[in-house]
C-alpha positions as CSV (number, residue, x, y, z in Angstrom):
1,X,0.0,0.0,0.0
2,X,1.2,3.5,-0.8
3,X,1.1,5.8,1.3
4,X,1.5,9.1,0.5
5,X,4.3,11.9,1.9
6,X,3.6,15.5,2.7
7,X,5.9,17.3,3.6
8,X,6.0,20.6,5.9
9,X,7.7,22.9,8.3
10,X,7.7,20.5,11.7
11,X,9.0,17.2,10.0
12,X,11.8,19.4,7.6
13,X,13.4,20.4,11.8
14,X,13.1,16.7,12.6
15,X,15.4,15.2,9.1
16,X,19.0,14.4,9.4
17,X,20.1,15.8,5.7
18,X,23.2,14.6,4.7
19,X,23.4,17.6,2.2
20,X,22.7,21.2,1.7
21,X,19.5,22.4,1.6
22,X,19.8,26.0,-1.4
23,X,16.7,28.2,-1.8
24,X,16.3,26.6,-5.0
25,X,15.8,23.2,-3.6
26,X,12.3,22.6,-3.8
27,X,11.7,24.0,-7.6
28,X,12.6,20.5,-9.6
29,X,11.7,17.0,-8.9
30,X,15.4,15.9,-8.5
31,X,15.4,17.7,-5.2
32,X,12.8,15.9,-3.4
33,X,14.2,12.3,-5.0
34,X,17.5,13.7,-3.1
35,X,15.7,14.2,-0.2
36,X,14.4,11.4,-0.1
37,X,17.6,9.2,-0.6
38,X,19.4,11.2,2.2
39,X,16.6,10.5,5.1
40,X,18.3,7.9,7.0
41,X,16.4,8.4,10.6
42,X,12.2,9.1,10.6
43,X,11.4,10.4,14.4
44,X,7.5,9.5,14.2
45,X,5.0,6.6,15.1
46,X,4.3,5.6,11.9
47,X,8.0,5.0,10.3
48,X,10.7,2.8,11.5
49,X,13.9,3.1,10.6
50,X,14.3,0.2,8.5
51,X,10.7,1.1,6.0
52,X,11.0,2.6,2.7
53,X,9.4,5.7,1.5
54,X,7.0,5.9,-0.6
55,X,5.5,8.9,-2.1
56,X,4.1,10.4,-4.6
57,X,5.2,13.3,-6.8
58,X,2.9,16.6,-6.9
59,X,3.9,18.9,-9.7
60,X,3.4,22.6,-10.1
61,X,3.1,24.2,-13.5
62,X,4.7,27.3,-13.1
63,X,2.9,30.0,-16.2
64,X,5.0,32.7,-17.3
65,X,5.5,34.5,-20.1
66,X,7.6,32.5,-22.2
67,X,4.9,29.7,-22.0
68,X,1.8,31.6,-22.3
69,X,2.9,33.0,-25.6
70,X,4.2,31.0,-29.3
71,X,7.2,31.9,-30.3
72,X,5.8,33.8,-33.8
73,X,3.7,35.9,-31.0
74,X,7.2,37.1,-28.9
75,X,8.8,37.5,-32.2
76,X,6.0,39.8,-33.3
77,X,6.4,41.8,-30.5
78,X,10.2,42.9,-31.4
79,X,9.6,43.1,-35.6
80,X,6.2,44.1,-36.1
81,X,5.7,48.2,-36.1
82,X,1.9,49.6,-35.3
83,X,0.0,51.2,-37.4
84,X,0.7,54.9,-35.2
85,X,4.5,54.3,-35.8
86,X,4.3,53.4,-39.1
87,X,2.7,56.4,-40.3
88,X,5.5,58.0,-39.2
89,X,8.2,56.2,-40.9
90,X,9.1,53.6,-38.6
91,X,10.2,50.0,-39.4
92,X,12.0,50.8,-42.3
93,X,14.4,48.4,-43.5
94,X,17.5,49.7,-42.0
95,X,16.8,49.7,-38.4
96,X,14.3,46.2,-38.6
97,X,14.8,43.3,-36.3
98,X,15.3,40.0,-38.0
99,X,13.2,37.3,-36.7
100,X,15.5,34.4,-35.7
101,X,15.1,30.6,-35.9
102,X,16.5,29.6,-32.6
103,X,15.8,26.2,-34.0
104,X,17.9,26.0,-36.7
105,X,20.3,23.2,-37.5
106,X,19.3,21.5,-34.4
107,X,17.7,18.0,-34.1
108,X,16.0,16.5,-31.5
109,X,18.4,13.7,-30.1
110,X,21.4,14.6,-32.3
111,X,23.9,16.8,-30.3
112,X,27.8,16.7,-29.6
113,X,27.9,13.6,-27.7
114,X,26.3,11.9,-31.3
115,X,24.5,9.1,-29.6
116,X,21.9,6.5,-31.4
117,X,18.9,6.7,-29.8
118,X,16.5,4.5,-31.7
119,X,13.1,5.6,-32.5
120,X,14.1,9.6,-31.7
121,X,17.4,9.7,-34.0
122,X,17.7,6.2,-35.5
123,X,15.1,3.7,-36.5
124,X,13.6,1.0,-33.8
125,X,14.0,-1.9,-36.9
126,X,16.3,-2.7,-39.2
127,X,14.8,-5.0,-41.1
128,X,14.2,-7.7,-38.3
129,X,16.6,-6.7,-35.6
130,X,16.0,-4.6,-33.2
131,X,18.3,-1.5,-32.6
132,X,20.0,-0.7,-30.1
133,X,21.1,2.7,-28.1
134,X,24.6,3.1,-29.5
135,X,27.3,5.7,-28.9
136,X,29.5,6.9,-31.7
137,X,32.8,8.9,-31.9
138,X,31.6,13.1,-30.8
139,X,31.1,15.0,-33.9
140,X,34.1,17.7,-33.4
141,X,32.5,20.1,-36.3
142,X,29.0,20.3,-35.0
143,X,28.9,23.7,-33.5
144,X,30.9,25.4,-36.1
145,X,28.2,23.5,-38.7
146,X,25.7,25.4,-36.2
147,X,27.1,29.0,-36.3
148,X,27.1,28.8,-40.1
149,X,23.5,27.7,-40.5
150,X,22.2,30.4,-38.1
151,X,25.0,33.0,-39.7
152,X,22.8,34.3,-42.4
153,X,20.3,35.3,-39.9
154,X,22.2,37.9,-38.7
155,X,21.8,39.9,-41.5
156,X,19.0,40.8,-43.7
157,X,20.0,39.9,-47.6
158,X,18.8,41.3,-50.5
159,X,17.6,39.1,-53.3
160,X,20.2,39.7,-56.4
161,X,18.4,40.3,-59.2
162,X,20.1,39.1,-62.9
163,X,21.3,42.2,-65.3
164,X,18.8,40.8,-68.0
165,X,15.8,40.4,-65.3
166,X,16.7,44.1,-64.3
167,X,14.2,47.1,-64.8
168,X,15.4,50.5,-65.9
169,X,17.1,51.8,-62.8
170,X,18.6,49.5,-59.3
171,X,15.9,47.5,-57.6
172,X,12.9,49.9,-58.8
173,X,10.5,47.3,-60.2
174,X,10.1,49.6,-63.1
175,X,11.1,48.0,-66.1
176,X,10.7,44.1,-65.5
177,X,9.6,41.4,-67.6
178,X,7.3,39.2,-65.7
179,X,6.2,37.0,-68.6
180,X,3.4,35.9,-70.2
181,X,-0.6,36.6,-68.9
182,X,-2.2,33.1,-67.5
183,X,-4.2,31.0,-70.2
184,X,-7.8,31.6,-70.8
185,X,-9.1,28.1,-71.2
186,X,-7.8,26.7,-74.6
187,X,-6.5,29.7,-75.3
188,X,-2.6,30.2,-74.2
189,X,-0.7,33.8,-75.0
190,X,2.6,32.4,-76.9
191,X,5.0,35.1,-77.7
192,X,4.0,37.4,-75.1
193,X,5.8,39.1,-72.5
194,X,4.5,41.7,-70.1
195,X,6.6,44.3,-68.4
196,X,5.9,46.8,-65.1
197,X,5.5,50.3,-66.0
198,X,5.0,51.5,-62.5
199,X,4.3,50.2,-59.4
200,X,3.8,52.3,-56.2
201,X,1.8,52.1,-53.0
202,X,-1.7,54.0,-52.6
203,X,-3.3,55.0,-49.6
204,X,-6.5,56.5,-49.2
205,X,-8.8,57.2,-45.8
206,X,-11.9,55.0,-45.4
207,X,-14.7,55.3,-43.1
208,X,-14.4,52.4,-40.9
209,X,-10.4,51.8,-41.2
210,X,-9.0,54.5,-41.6
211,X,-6.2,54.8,-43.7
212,X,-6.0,51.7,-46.1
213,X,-3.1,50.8,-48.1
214,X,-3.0,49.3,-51.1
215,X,-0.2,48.9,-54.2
216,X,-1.4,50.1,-58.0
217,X,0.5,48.6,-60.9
218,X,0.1,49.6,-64.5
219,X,1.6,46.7,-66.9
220,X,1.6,46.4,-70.7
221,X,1.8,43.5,-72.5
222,X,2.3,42.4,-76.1
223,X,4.0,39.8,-78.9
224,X,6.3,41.7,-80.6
225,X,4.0,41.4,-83.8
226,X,2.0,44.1,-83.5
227,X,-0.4,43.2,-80.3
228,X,-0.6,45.4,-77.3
229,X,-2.5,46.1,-74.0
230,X,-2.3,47.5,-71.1
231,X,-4.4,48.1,-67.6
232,X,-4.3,49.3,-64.0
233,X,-5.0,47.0,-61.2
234,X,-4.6,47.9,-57.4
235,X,-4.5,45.0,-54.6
236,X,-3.1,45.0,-50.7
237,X,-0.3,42.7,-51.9
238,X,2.1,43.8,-54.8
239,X,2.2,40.1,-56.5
240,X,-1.2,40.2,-56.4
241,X,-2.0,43.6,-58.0
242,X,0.6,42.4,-60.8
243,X,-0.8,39.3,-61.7
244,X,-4.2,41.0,-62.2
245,X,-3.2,43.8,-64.3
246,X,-1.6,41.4,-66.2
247,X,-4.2,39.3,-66.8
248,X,-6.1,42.3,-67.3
249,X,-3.7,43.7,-70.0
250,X,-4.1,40.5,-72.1
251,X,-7.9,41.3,-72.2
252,X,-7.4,44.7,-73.9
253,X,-5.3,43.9,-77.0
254,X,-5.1,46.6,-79.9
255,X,-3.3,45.8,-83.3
256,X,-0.8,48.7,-84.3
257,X,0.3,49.2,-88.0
258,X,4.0,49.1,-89.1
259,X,6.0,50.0,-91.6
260,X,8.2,47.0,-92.9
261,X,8.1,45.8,-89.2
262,X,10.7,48.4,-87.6
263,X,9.3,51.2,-87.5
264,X,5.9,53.3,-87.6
265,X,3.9,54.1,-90.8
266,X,4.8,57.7,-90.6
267,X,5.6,60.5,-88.3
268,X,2.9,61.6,-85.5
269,X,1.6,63.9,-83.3
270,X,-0.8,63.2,-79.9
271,X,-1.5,64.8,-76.8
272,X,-3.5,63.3,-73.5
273,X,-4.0,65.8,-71.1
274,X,-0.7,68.0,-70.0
275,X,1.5,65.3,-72.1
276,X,2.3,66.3,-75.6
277,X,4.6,63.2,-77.4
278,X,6.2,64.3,-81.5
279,X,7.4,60.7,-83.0
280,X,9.7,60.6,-86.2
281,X,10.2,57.8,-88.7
282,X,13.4,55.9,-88.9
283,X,15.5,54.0,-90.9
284,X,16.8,50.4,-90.5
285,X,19.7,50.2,-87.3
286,X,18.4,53.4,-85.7
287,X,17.5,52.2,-82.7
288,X,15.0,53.3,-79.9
289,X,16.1,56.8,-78.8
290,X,12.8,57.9,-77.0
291,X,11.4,58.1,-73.2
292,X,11.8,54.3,-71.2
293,X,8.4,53.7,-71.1
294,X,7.6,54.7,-75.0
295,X,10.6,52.2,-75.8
296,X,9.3,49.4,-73.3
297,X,6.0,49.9,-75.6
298,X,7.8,49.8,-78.7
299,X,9.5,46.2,-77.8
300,X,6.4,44.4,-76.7
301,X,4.7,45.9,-79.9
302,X,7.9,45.0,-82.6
303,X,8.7,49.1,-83.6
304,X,12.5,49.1,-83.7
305,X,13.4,52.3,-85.1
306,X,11.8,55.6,-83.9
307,X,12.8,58.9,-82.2
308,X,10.1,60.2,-80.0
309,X,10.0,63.1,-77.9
310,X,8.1,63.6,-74.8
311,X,6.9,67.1,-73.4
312,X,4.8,68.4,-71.2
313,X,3.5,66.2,-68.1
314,X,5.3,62.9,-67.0
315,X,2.7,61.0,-65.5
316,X,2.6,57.3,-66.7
317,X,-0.6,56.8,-67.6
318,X,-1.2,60.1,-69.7
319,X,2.8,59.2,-71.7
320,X,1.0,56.0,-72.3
321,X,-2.7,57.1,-73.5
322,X,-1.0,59.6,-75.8
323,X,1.8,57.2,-77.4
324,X,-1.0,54.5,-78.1
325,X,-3.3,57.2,-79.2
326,X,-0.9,58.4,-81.8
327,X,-0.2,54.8,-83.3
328,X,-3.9,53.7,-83.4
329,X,-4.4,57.2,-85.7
330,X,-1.6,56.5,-88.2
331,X,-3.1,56.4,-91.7
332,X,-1.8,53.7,-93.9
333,X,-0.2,55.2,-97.7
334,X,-3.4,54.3,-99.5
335,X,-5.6,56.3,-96.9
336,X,-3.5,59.1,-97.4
337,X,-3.4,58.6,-101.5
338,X,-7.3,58.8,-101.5
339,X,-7.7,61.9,-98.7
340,X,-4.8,64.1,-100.7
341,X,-5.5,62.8,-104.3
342,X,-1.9,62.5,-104.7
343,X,1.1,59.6,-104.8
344,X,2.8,59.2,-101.8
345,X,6.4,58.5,-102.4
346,X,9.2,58.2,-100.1
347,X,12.8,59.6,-100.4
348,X,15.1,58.0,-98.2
349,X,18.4,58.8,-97.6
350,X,19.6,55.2,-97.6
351,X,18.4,55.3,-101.5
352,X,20.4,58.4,-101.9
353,X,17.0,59.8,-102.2
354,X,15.8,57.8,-104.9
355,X,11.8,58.1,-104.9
356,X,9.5,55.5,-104.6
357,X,6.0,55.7,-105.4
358,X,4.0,53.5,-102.0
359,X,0.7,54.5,-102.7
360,X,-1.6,56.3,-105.9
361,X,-5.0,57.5,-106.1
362,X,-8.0,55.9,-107.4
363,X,-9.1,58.9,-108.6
364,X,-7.4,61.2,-111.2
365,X,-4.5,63.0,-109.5
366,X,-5.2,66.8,-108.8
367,X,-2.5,69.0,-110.4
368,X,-1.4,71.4,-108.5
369,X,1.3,74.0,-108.2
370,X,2.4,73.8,-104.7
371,X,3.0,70.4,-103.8
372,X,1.2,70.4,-99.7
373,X,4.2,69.6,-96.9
374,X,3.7,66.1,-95.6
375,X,5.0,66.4,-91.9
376,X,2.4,69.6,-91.7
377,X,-0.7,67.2,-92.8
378,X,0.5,64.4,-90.7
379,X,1.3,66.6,-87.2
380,X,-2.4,67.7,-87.8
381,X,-0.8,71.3,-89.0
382,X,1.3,71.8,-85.5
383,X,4.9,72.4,-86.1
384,X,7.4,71.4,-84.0
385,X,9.7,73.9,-82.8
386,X,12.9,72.6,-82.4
387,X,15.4,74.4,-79.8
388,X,18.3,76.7,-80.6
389,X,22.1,74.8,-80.3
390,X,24.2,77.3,-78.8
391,X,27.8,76.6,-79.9
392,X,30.3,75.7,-77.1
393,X,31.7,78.0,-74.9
394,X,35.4,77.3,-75.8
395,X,34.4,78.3,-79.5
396,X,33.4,81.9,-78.1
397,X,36.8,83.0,-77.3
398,X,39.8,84.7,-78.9
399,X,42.1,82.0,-79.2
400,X,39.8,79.4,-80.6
401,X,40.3,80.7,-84.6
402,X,44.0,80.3,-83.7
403,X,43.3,76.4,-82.7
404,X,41.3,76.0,-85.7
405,X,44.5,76.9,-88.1
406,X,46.5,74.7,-86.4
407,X,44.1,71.9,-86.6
408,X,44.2,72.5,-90.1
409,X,46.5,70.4,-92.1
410,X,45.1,67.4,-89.7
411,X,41.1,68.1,-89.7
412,X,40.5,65.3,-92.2
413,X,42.6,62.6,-91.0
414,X,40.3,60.8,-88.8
415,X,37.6,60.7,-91.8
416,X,40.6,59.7,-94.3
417,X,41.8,56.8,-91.9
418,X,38.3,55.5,-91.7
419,X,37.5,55.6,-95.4
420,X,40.4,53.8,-96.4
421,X,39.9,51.2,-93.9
422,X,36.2,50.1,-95.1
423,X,37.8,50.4,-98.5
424,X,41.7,48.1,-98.1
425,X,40.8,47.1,-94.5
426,X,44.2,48.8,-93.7
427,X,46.0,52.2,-93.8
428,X,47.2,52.8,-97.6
429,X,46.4,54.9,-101.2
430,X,46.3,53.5,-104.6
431,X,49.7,54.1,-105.4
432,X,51.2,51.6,-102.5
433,X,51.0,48.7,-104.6
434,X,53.2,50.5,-107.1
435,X,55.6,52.6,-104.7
436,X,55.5,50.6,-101.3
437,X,56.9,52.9,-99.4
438,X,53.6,55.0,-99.7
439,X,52.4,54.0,-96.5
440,X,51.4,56.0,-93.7
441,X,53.8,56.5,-91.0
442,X,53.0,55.6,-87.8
443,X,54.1,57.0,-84.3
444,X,56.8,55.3,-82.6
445,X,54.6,54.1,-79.6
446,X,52.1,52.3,-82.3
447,X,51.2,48.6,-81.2
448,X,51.8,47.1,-84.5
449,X,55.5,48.6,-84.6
450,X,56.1,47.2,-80.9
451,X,55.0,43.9,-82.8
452,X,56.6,43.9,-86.1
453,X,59.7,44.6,-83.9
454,X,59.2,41.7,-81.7
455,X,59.0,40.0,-84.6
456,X,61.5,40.4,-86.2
457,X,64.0,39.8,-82.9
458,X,62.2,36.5,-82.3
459,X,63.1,35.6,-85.7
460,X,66.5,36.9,-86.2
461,X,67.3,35.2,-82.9
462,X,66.3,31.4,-84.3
């Protein structure tokens, strides 16, 4: 029978205890199983000397804060900012707490010692044996394998981002291709690509919650053949507002027209509200020389030779509205044969100006005297005033016209040394294959002397 052992304050004076009693003594169970072991004489009628104790354990569940509360919860407490401090510019990312596994690279029942314990960090069967505890040699690199797992918590690491998945400036988000809008049904968007042309966070005051944030994104998407769309979606989350607009871009395609595929049909003016954008025509290997968000357009819709020039407001939306709006009212040559009653031909300076007849009436051409000018018809008669280049201020002063006669028995040189290279892919005249020493004479520190002579002592010394 067990019988069960309180003890107080009168039998604590009447135990012989073979060791010392601290003030922490009675907060673990180890301390009363000591206790216990180190009675050796009971003064009472209901012990003898020679009886064993019996008694049972009582626990008591001490609450404090560390087990009230999850560790997410006490984490939260140190990381999170409120709403008040937010608003005025706390928790940015410099002076943020990290939250910390204090978990990591540990394992329950794997430690330094490295002991087998089967069923915590070994299995209880292998296949019909049953395993035993074992002890294996320590493991000597176990907290150094620690510290490096929990190293990278101590500092807060930016993603890198590849060159090519870059936008147009640092880590803006401005700029970057986040492919293709999701399939709609049977119908899958192959060839596209969709880029973010602006993404920044919104707030605006609400009745019940005051001030609510949210993140607008504006992205365009197209195929490179022509197709393009674009929308504005808003969401709490920024992936979120992105994949929508996206989505929502794909849903609002317009076909643009272009002129052998590189470049527009002809040159434009358009306005949209304060925004005012003048776009020329260009030849083959021009390139985009334009605003970033007019040549992000110009990728995703295949134009690869224009020069555009934006004035006026800068606001995204209104650069976009009035690009689009521009290319949606080109004419194509016939519309404009049949409006003017005229041939439209083209005089390129790649042809040497050689015309070429694109379009003719199909009614009788009107003769005429004055021939009307083409950029004032298509700039809707607006002309573009373009602004005064003042010459350099070195040019301005007294000793420039003395520079310029210096300069002038070598002022051709560079254009000479270029036009004989494209035309005997090196530095000579006609008459060097006759007279060979007509050859230009190089400086002294040239690298193909340094070479020749190198040469030639590398050969004369074999």
């Amino acid at each position: 029978m067990y019988s069960i052992l309180r003890i107080n304050t009168f039998l604590l004076f009447k135990l012989r205890i073979e060791q010392n009693v601290t003030r922490n003594f009675w907060r673990n169970d180890t301390g009363i199983s000591r206790l216990i072991n180190s009675l050796s004489v009971v003064h009472s009628k209901n012990f003898t000397e020679t009886e064993q104790f019996r008694y049972q354990q009582i626990r008591y569940v001490v609450s404090g804060f560390f087990n009230k509360h999850s560790a997410e919860q006490i984490w939260k407490g140190v990381s999170s900012v409120s709403k008040a401090g937010r608003k005025r510019g706390r928790g940015k990312i410099r002076g943020k707490k990290i939250i910390k596994d204090l978990n990591k690279g540990q394992i329950i029942g794997i430690g330094k010692e490295n002991i087998r314990f089967p069923g915590l960090s070994a299995p209880i069967l292998r296949g019909r044996e049953l395993v035993q505890q074992q002890t294996l040699p320590p493991d000597e690199n176990y907290e150094e394998n620690l510290i490096k797992a929990r190293k990278p918590m101590a500092k807060l690491v930016r993603q890198k981002v590849a060159p090519i998945d870059r936008g147009w400036s640092g880590g803006h988000p401005g700029g970057r291709k986040i492919g293709p809008p999701d399939p709609i049904g049977e119908d899958k968007f192959e060839n596209f690509e969709s880029v973010i042309l602006e993404q920044k966070p919104v707030v605006h005051m609400t009745r019940n919650f005051g001030r609510y944030r949210t993140v607008a994104c504006i992205v365009a998407t197209g195929n490179g053949n022509g197709l393009v769309g674009y929308s504005l979606a808003t969401a709490p989350e920024a992936k979120a507002a992105l994949k929508r607009a996206k989505n929502r871009a794909s849903q609002k395609l317009m076909y643009v027209q272009r002129y052998e595929n590189h470049t527009i049909m002809h040159n434009f003016y358009a306005r949209f509200g304060n925004t005012k954008i003048t776009a020329w025509k260009q030849g083959i290997g021009y390139g985009l020389k334009c605003h970033r968000i007019l040549k992000s357009l110009c990728e995703l819709i295949g134009i690869k030779d224009i020069y555009a020039k934006v004035e006026g407001g800068d606001s995204t939306l209104n650069i976009i509205n009035a690009f689009l709006i521009g290319l949606l009212r080109q004419k194509s040559f016939d519309e404009l044969a049949t409006e003017t009653h005229l041939h439209v031909v083209e005089m390129n300076k790649s042809n040497d100006y050689f015309p070429k007849v694109l379009a003719s009436p199909n009614d009788p051409v009107e003769s005429s005297e004055e021939t009307p000018d083409f950029n004032l018809y298509v700039f809707d008669d607006q002309v573009f005033h373009w602004k005064k280049k003042w010459p350099p201020t070195y040019t301005l002063g007294k000793r420039w016209p003395i520079e310029l006669r210096k300069r002038e028995n070598i002022r051709s040189h560079f254009d000479t040394k270029i036009q004989l290279l494209a035309e005997y892919n090196e530095l000579k005249s006609f008459l060097t294959d006759r007279y060979h020493e007509c050859k230009p004479c190089l400086p002294p520190w040239s690298r193909k002397i340094k070479f020749a002579k190198m040469e030639h002592e590398s050969s004369s010394e074999s």
